[in-house]
Backbone as JSON, one array per atom type, in Angstrom:
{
  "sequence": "XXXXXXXXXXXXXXXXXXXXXXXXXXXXXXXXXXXXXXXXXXXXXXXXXXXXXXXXXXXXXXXXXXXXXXXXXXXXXXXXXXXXXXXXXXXXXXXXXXXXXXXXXXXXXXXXXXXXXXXXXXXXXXXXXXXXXXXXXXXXXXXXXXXXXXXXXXX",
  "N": [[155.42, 142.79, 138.07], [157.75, 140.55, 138.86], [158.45, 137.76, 140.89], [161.13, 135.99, 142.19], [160.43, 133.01, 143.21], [162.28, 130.65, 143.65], [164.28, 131.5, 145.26], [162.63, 132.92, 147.37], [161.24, 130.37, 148.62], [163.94, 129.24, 149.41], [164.73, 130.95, 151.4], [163.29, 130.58, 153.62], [162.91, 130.51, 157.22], [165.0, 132.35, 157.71], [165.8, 135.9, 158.78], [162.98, 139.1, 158.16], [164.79, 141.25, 157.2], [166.93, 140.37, 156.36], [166.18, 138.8, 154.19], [164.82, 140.99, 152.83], [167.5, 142.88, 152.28], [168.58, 141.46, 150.61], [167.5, 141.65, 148.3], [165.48, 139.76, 147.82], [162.78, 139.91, 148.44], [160.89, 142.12, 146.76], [159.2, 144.18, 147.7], [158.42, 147.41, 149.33], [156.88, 147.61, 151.28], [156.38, 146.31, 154.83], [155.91, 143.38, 156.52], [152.85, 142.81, 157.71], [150.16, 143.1, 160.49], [148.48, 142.89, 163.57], [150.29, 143.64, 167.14], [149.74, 141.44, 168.88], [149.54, 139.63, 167.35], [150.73, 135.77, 166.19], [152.1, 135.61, 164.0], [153.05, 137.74, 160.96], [152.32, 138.96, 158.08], [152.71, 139.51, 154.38], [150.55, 140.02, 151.83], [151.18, 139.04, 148.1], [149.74, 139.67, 146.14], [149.78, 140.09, 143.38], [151.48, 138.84, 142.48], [151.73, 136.16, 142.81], [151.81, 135.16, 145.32], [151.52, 134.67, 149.07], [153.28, 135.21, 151.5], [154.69, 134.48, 155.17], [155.39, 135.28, 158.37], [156.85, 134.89, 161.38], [155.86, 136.6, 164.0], [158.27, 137.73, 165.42], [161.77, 139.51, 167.03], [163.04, 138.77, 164.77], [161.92, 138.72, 162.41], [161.34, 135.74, 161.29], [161.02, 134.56, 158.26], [158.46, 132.09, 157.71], [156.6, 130.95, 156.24], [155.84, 130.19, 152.6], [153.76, 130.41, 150.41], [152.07, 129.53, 147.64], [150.24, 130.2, 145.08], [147.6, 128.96, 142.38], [145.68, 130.45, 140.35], [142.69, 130.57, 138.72], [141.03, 131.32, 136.13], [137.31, 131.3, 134.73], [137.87, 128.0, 133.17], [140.87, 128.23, 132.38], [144.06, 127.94, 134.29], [146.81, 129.84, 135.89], [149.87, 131.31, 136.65], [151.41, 133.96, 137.73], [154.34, 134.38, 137.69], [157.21, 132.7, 137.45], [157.25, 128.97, 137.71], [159.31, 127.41, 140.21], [160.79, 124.7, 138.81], [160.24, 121.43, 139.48], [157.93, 121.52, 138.72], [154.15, 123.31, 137.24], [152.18, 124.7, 135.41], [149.39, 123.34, 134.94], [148.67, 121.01, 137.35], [147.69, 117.78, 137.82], [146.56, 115.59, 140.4], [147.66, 113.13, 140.0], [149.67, 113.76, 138.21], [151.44, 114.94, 140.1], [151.84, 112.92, 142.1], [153.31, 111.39, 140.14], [155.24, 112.54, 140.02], [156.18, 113.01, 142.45], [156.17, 111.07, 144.19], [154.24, 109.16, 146.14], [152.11, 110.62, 148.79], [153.12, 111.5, 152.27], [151.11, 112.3, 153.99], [147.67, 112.48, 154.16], [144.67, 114.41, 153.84], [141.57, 113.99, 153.02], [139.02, 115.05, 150.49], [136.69, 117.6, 151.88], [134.13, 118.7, 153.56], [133.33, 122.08, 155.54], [131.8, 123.95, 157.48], [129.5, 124.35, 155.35], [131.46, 124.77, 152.99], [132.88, 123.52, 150.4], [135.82, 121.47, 150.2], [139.02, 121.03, 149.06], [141.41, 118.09, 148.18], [144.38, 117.46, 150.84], [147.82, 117.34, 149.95], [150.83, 115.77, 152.22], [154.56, 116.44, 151.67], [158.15, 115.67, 152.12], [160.49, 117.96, 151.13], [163.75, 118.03, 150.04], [167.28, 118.84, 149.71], [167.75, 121.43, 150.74], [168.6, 123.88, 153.13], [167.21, 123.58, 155.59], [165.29, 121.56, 157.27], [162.45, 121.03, 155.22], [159.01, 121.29, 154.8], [156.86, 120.13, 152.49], [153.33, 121.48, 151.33], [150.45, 120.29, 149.56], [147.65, 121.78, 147.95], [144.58, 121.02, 146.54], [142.13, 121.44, 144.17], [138.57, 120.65, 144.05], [138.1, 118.97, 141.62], [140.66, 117.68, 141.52], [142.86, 118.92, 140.79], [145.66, 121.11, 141.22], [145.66, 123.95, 143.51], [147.3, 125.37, 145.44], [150.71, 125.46, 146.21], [152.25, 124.9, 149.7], [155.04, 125.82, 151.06], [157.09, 124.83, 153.95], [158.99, 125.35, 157.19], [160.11, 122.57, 158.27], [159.68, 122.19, 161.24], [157.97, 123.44, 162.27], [155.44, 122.65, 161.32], [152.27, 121.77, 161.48], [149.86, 119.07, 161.5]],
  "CA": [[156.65, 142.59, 138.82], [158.24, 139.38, 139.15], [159.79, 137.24, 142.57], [162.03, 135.4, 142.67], [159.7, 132.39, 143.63], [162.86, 129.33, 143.92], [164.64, 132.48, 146.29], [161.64, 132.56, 148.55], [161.91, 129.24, 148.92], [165.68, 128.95, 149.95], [164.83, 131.83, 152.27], [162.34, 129.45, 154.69], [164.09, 130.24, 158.51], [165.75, 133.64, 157.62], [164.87, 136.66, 158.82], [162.56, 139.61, 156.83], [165.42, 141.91, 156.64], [168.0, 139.68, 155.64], [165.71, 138.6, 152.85], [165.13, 142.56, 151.89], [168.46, 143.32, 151.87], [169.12, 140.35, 149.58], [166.79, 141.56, 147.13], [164.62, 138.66, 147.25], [161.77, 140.91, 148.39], [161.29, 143.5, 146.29], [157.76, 144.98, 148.1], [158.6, 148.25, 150.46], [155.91, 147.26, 152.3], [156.64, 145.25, 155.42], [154.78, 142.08, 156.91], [151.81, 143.48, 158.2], [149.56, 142.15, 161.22], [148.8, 143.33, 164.91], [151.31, 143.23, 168.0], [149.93, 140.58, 169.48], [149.16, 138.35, 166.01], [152.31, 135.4, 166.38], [152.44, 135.8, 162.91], [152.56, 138.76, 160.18], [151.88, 138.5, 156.6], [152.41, 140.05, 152.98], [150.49, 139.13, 150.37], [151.85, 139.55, 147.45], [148.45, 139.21, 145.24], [149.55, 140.05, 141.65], [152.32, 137.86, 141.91], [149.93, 135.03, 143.29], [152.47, 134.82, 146.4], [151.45, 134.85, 150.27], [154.44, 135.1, 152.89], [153.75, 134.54, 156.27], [156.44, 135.5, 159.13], [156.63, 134.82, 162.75], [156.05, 137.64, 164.86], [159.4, 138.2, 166.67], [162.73, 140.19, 166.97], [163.74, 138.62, 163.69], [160.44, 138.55, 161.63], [161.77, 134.8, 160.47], [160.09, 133.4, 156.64], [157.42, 130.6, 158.12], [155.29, 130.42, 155.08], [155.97, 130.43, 151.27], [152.17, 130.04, 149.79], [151.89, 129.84, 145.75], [148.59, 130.34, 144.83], [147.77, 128.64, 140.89], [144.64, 130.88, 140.24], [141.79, 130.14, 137.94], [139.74, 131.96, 135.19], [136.8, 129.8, 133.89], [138.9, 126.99, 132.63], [142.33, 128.36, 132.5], [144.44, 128.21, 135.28], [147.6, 130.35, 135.67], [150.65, 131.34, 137.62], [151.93, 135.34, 137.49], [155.41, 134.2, 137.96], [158.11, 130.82, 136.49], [157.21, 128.15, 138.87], [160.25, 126.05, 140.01], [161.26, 122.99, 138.19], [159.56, 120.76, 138.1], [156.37, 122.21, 138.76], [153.76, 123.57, 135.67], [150.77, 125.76, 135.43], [148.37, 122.57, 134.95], [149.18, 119.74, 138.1], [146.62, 117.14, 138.38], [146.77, 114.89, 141.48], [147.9, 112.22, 139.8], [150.98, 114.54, 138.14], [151.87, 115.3, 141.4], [152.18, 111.6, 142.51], [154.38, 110.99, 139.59], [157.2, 113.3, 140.0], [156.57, 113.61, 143.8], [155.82, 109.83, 144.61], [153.02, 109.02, 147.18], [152.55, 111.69, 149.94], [153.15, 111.21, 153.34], [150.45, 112.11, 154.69], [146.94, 112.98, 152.87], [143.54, 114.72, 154.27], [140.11, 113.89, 152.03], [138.15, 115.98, 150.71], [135.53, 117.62, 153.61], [133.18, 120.08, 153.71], [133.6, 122.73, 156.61], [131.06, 125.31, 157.41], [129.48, 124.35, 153.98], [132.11, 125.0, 152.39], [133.22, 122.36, 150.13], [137.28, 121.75, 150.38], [140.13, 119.7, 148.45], [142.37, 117.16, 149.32], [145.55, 117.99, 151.04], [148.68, 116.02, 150.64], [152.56, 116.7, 152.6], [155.57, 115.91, 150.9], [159.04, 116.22, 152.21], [161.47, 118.73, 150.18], [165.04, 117.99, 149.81], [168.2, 119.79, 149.49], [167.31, 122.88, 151.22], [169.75, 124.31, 154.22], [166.56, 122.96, 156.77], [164.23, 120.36, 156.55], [160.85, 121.82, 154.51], [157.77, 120.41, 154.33], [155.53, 120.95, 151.15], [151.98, 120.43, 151.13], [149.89, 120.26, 147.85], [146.15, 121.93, 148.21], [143.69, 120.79, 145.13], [140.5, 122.11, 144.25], [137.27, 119.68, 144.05], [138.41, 118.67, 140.2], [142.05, 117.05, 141.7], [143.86, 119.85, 140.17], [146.68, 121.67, 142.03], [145.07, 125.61, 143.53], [148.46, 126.1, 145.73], [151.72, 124.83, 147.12], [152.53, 125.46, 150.56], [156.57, 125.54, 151.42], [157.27, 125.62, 154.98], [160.09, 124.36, 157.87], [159.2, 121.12, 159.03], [159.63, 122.52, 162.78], [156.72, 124.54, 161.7], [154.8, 121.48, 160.52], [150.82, 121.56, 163.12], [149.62, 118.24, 160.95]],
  "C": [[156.84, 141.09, 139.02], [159.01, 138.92, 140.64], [159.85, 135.97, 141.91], [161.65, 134.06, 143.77], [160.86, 131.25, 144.81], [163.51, 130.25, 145.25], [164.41, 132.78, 147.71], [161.7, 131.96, 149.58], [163.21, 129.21, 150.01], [165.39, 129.78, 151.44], [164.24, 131.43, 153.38], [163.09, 130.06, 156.25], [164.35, 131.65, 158.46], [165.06, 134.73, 157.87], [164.31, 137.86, 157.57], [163.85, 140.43, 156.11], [166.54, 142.12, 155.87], [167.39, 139.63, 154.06], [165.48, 139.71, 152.11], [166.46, 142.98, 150.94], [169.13, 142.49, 150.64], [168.56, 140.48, 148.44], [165.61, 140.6, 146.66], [162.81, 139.33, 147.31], [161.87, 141.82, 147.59], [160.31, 144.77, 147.08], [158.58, 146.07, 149.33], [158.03, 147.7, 151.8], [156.35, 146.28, 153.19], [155.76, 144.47, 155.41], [154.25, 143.24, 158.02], [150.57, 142.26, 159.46], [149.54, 143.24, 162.71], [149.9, 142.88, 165.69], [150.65, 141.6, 168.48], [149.36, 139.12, 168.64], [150.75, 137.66, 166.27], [152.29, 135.28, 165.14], [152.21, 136.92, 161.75], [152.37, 138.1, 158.75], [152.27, 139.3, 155.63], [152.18, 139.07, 152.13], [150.62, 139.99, 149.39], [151.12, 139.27, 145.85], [148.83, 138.82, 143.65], [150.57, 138.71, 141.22], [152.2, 136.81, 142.87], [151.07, 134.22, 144.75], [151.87, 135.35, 148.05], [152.44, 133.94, 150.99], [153.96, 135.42, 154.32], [155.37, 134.66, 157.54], [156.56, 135.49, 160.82], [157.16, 136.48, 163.33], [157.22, 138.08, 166.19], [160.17, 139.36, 166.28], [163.07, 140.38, 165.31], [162.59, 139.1, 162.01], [161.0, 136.94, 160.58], [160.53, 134.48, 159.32], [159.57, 132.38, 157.44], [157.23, 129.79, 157.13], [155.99, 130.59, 153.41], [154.32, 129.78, 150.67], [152.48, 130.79, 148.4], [150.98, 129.67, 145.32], [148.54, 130.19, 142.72], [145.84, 129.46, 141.02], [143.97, 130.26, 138.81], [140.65, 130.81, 137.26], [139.21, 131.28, 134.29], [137.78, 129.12, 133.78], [140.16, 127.25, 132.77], [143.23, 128.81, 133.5], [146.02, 128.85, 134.83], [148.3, 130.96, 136.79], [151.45, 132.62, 137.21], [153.5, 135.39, 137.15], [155.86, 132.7, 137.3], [157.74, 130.5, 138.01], [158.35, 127.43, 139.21], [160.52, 124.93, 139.56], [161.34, 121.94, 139.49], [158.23, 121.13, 138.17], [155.77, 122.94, 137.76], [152.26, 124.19, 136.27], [149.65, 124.66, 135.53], [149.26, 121.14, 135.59], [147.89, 118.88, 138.56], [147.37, 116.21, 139.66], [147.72, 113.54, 141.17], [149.83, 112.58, 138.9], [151.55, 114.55, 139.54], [152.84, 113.9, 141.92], [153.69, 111.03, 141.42], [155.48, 111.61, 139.53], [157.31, 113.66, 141.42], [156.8, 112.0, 144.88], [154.53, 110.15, 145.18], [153.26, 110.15, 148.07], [152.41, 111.04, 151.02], [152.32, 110.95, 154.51], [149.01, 112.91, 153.87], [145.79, 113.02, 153.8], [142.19, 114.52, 152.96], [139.64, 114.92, 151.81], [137.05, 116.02, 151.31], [134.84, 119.07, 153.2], [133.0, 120.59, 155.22], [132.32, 123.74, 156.7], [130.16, 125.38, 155.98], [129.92, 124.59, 153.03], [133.39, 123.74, 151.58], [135.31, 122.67, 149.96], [137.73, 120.81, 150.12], [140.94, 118.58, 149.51], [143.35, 117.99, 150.11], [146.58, 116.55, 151.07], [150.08, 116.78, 151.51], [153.17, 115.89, 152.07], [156.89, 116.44, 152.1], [160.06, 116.71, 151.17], [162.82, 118.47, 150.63], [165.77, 118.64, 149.61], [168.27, 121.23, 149.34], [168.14, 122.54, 152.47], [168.69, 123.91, 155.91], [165.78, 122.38, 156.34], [162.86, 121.3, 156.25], [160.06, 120.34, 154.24], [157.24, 120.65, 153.17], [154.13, 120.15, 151.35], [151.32, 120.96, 149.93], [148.29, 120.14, 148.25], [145.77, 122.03, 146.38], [142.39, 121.49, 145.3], [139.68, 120.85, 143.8], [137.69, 118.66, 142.9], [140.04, 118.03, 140.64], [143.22, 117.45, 141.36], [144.51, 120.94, 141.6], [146.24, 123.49, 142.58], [146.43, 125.74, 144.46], [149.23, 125.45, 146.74], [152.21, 125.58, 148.01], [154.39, 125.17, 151.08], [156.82, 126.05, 152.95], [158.07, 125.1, 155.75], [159.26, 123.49, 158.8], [159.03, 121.47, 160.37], [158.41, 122.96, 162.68], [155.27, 123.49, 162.0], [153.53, 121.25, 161.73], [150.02, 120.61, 161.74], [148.42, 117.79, 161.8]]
}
């Protein structure tokens, strides 16, 4: 099954049922989570998407997470990525069609658990201001872009 990734996107702010009825969802399944979680979730595994939704009246889009998975060596994306974005983004790709980022975390090891950089970008010509941030794996390569409204934005 395919989504409607750039769709997603656009959809940032809006609530879930708007985005149902619009087709941009296709999954029956709602966002899933307890009452008193402030946020629900579908992930949307095969098609390497996790949506994340604030727990209210509306169930507003928070999150757009694009997950670039990885078997041995070859990394790959279930779905067309938006232009200009590509199945293989090194760090240094990134920089050149995104500029410098705004703001950039090192790589750290947590709990022994070794963990990439992070950078944020701001996104343009969208109906509210979006943030993007760009998570790498150890190797400086791109494992998944996060799209979310800058209001949002706990930096």
């Amino acid at each position: 099954m395919t989504a409607n990734v750039e769709g997603l996107i656009r959809s940032l702010g809006k609530g879930y049922q708007s985005i149902f009825d619009s087709g941009i969802i296709s999954y029956k399944t709602k966002p899933q989570g307890t009452q008193s979680d402030d946020f629900l979730s579908i992930d949307m595994k095969k098609e390497g998407i996790f949506l994340s939704f604030k727990n209210d009246q509306e169930k507003v889009l928070s999150q757009v997470i694009l997950k670039i998975a990885k078997k041995g060596r070859v990394r790959y994306f279930p779905n067309e990525l938006p232009t200009p974005f590509q199945i293989e983004m090194s760090r240094r790709w990134v920089h050149e069609n995104f500029g410098e980022p705004e703001n950039s975390i090192p790589p750290r090891v947590i709990m022994k658990q070794e963990i990439g950089r992070v950078e944020r970008f701001t996104v343009v010509d969208f109906h509210i201001a979006i943030t993007m941030q760009i998570r790498y794996d150890l190797e400086e390569m791109v494992e998944a872009i996060v799209f979310l409204p800058t209001s949002e934005l706990r930096w």
